[in-house]
C-alpha positions as a LaTeX table, in Angstrom:
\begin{tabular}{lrrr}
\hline
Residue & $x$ (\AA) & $y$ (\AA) & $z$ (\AA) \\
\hline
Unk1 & 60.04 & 114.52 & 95.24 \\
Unk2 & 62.85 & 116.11 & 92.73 \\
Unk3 & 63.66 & 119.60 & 93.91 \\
Unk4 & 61.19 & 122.53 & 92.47 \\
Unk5 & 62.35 & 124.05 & 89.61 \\
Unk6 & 61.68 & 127.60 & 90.31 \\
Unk7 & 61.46 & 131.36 & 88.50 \\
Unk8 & 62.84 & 134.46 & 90.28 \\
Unk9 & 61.01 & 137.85 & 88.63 \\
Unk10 & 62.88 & 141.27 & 89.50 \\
Unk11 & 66.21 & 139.22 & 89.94 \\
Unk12 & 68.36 & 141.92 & 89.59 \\
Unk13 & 66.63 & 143.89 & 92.40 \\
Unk14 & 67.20 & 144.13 & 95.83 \\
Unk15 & 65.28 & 140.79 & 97.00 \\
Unk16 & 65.51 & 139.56 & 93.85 \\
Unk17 & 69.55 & 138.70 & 94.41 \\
Unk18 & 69.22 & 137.84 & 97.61 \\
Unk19 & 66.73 & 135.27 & 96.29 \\
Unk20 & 69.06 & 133.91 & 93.73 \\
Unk21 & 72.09 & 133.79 & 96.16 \\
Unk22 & 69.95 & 131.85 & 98.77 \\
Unk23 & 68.12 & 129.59 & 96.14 \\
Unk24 & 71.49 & 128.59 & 94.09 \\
Unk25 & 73.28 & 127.46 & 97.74 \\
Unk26 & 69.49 & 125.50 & 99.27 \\
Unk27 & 69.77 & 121.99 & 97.61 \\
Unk28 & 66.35 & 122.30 & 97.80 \\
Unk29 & 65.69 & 124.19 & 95.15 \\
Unk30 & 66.19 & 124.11 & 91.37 \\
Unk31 & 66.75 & 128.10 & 90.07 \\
Unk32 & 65.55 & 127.76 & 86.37 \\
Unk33 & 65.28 & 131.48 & 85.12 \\
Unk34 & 65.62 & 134.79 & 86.27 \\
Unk35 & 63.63 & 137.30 & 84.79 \\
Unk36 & 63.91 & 141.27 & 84.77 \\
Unk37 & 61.70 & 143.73 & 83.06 \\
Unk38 & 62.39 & 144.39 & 78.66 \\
Unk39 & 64.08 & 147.64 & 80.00 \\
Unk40 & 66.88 & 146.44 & 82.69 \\
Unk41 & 70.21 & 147.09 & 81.42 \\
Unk42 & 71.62 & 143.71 & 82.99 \\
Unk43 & 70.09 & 141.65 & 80.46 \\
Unk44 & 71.82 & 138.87 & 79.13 \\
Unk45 & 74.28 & 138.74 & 82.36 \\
Unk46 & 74.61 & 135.77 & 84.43 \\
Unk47 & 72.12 & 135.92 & 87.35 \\
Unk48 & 74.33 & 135.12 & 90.25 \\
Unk49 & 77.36 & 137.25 & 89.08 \\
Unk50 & 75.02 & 140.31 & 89.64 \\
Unk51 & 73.58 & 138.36 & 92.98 \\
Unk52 & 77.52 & 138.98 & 94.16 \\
Unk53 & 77.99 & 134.70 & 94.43 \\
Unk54 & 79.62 & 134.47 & 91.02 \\
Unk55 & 78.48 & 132.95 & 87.83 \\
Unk56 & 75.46 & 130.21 & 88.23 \\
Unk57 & 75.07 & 129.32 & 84.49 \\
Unk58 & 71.59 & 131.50 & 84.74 \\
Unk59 & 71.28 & 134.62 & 82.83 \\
Unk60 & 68.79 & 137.24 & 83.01 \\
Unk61 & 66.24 & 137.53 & 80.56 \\
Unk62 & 62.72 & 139.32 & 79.94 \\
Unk63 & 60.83 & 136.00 & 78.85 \\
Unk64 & 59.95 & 132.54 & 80.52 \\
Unk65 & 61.03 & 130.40 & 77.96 \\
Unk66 & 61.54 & 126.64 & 80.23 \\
Unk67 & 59.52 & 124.80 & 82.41 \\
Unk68 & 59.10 & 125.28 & 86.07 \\
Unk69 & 57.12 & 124.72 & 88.84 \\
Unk70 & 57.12 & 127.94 & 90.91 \\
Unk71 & 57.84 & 131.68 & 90.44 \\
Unk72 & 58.19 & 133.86 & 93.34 \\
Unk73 & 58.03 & 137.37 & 92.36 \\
Unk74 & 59.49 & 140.12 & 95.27 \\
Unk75 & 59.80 & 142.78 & 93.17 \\
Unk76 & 57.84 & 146.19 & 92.68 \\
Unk77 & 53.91 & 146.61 & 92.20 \\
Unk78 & 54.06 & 147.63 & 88.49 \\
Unk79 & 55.53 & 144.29 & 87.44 \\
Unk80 & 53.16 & 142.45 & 89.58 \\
Unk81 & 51.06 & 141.58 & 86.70 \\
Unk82 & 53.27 & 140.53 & 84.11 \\
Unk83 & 54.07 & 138.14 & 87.39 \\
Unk84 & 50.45 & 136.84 & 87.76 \\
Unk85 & 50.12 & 136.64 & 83.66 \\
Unk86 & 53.02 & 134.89 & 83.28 \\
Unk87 & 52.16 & 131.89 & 85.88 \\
Unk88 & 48.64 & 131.73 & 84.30 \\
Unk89 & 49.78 & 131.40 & 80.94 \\
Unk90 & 52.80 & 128.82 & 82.18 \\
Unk91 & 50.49 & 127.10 & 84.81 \\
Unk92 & 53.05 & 127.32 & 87.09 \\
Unk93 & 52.58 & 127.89 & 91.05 \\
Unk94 & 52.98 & 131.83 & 91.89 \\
Unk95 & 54.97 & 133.14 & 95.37 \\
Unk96 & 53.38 & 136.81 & 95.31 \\
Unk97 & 55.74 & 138.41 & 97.71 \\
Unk98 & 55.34 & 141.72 & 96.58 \\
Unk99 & 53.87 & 144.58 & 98.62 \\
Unk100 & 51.66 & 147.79 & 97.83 \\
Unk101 & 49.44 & 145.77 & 95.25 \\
Unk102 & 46.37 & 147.84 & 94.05 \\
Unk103 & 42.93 & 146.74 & 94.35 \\
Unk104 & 42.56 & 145.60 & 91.24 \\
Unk105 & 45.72 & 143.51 & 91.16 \\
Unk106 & 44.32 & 142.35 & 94.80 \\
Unk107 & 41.20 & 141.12 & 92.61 \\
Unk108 & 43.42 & 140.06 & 89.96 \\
Unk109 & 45.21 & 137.76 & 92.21 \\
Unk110 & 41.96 & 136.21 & 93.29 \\
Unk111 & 40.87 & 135.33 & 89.77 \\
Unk112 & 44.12 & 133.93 & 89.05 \\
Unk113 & 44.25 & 131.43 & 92.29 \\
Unk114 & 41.19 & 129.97 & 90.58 \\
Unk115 & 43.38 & 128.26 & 88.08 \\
Unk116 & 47.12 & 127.82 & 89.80 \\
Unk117 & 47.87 & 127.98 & 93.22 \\
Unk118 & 49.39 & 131.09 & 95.06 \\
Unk119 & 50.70 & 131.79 & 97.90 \\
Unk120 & 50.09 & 135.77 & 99.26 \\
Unk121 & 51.24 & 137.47 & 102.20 \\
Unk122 & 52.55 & 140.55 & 103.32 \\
Unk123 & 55.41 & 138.87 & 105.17 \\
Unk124 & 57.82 & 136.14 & 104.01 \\
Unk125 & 59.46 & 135.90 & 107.30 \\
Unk126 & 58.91 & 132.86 & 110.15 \\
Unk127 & 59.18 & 135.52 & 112.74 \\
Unk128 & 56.60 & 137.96 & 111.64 \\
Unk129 & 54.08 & 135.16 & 110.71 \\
Unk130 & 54.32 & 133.61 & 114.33 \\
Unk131 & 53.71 & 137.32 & 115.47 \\
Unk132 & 50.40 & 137.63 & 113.91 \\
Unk133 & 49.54 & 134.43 & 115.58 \\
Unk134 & 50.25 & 135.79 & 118.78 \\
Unk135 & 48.75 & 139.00 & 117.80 \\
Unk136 & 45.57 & 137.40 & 117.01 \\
Unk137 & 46.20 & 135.34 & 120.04 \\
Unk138 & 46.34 & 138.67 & 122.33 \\
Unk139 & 43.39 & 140.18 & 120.88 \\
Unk140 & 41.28 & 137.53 & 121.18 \\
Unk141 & 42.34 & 137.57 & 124.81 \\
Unk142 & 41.68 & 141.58 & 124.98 \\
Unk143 & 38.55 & 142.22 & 123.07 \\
Unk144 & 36.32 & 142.67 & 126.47 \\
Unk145 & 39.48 & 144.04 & 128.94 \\
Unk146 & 37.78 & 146.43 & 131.50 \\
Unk147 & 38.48 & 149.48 & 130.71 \\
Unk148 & 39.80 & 149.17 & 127.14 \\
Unk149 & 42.58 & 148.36 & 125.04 \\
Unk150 & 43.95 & 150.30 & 123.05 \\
Unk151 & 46.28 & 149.48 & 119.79 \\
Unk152 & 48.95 & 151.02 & 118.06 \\
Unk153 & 50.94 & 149.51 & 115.54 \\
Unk154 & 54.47 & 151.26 & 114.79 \\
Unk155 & 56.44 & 150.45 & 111.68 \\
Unk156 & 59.90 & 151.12 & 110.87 \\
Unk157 & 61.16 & 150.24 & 106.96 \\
Unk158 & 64.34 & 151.66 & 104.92 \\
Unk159 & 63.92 & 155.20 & 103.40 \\
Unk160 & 63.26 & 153.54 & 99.96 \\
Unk161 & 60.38 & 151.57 & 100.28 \\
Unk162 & 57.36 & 153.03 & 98.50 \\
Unk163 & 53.64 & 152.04 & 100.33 \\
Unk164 & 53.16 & 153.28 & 103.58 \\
Unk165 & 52.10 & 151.91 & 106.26 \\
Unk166 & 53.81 & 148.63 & 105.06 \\
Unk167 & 51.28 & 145.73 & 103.83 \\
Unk168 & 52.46 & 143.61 & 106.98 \\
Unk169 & 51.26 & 146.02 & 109.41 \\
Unk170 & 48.04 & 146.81 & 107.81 \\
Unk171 & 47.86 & 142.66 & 107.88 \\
Unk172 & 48.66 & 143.15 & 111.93 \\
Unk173 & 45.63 & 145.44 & 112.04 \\
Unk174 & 43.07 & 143.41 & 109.76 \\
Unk175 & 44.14 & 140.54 & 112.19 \\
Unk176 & 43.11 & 142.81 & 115.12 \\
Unk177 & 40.03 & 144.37 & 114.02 \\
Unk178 & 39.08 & 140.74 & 113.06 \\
Unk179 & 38.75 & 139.90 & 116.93 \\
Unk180 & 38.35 & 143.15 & 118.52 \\
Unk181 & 35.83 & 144.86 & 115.91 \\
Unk182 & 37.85 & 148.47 & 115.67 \\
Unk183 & 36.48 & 150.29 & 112.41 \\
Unk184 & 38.72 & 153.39 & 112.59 \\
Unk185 & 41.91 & 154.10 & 111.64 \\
Unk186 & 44.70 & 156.45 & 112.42 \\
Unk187 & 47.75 & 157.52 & 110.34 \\
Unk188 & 49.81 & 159.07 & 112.99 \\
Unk189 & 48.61 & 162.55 & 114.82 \\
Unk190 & 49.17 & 165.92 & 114.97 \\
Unk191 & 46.98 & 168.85 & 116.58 \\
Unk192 & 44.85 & 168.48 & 119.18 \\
Unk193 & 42.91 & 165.74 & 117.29 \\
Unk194 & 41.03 & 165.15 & 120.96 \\
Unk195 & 41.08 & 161.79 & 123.10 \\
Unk196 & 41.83 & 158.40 & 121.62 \\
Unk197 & 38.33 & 156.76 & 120.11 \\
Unk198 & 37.89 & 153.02 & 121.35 \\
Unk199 & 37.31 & 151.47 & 118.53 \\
Unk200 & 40.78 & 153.01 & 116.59 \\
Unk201 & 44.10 & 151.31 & 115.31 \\
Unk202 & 46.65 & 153.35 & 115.15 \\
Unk203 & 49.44 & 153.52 & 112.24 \\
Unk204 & 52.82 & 154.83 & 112.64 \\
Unk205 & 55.19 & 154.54 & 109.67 \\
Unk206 & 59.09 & 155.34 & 110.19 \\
Unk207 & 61.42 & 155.21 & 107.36 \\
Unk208 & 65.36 & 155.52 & 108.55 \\
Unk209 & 68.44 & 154.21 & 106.46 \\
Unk210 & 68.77 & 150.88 & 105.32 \\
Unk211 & 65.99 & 149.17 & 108.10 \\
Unk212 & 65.05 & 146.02 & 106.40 \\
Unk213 & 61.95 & 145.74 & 108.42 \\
Unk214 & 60.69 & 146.19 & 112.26 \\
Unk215 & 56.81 & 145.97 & 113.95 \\
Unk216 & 55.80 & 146.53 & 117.18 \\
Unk217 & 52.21 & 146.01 & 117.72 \\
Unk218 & 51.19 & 147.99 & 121.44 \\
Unk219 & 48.35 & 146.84 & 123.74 \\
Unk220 & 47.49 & 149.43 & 125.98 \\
Unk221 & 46.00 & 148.60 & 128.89 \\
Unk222 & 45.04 & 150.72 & 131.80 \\
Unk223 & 47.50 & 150.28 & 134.16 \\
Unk224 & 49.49 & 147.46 & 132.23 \\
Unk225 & 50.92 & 147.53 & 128.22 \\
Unk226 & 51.82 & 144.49 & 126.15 \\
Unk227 & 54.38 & 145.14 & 123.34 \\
Unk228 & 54.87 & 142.47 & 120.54 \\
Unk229 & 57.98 & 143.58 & 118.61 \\
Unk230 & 59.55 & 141.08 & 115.35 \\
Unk231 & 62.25 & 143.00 & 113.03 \\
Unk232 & 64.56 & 141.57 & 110.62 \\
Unk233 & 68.23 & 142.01 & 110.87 \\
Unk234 & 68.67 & 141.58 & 107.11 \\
Unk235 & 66.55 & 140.51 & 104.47 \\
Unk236 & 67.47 & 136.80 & 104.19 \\
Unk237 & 64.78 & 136.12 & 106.38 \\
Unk238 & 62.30 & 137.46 & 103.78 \\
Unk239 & 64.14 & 135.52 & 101.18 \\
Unk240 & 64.17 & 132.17 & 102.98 \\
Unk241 & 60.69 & 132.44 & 103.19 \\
Unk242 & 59.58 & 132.98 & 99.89 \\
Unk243 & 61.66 & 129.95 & 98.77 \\
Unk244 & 60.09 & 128.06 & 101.41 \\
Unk245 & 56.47 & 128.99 & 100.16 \\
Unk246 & 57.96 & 127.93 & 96.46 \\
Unk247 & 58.46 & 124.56 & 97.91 \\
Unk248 & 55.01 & 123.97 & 99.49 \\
Unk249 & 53.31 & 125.74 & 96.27 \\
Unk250 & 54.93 & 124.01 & 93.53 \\
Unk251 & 52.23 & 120.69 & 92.28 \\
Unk252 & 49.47 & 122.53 & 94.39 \\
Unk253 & 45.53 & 122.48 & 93.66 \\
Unk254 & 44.73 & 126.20 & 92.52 \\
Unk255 & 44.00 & 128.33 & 95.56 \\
Unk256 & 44.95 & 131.36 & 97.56 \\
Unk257 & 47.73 & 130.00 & 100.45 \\
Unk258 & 48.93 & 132.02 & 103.05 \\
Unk259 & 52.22 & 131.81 & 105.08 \\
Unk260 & 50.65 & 130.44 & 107.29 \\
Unk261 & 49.89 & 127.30 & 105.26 \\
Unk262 & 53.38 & 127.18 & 104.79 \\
Unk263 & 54.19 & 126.90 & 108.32 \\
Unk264 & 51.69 & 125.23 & 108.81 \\
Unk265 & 50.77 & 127.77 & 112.05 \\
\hline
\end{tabular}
């Protein structure tokens, strides 16, 4: 099979040129547009100059106006549905890669996977997907400890990102309520807010500098902790990712995919 011909949406953003860099150097993958919102100044330039690898032939544009096979979009929640509209209307395979998604764009997604296939997850990265499988793994293993165990998830994400805690650790703590049945939640403590319920997650969001991303999910144990930490280094691995899911999406039966699809975890 001929390489996918895929669409990068906020490709003048942060992800969105380390996408293009990435995708122009993996042979394979075929970049066919770049897109930006009607308002980005950079319109017009070429994609990969602005992506710091020099000029790719590809400029940015506002409009989908060739064929392709995939788009991912790792961009920012308000163009999230210009993303999902767009891969409708194209019937093209959608990488939704984007965090912080309302409700109704949650529910928008799900109507839309009825006609083209997407793949949706919190995380892009290898590492962080095999940690939710050993996360589930662990609490799985935990759910009837004597004496408890209790879980804290701690977060730590660069001082400009927006939703807090981050989508990929409220995906650590849906995958650990689905085996140990918690049904409350914590956003950090102050006061005297008395002793630790049983059946609590707690959330614990840092933002510092220019952290691209870092989890550490804590089983506490009586006597005994278990720490499962993943963190990125850069954001490539985020990139790599999503072009990874492009590949396995594009020529896809409609249906919501998950990373773990990809990797086939």
């Amino acid at each position: 099979m001929s390489a996918p011909r895929v669409v990068i949406s906020g490709a003048a953003g942060r992800m969105g040129q380390r996408l293009i860099a990435l995708g122009h150097q993996n042979p394979g993958i075929n970049l066919v547009a770049a897109l930006e919102h009607d308002g980005q100044p950079k319109l017009g330039e070429d994609a990969g100059a602005i992506a710091g690898v020099g000029p790719i032939g590809l400029p940015l544009t506002s409009k989908l106006d060739v064929e392709a096979d995939a788009l991912i979009d790792f961009s920012v929640p308000a163009g999230a549905d210009r993303a999902i509209q767009t891969c409708v209307d194209s019937n093209i395979a959608l990488v939704m890669a984007t965090t912080g998604l309302t409700d109704a764009q949650k529910a928008l997604l799900h109507e839309a996977a009825q006609k083209i296939a997407i793949v949706w997850a919190p995380s892009m990265s290898l590492a962080v997907n095999l940690t939710m499988k050993l996360t589930e793994i662990a609490a799985a293993a935990l759910k009837d400890y004597p004496g408890g165990a209790d879980v804290e998830i701690i977060e730590r994400h660069h001082r400009f990102k927006e939703d807090s805690p981050s989508g990929t650790a409220l995906k650590f703590g849906e995958i650990v309520q689905s085996q140990m049945g918690q049904t409350k939640e914590a956003h950090g403590r102050e006061g005297r807010p008395g002793e630790r319920p049983r059946d609590e997650i707690g959330y614990h969001a840092v933002r510092v500098g220019d952290n691209p991303g870092e989890h550490t999910i804590i089983f506490g144990l009586l006597g005994e902790t278990i720490e499962l930490k993943v963190g990125a280094s850069n954001r490539d691995c985020y990139a790599n990712g999503a072009l990874k899911a492009a590949q396995y999406a594009a020529g896809k039966p409609p249906g919501l995919y998950t990373m773990a699809d990809v990797l086939g975890l």
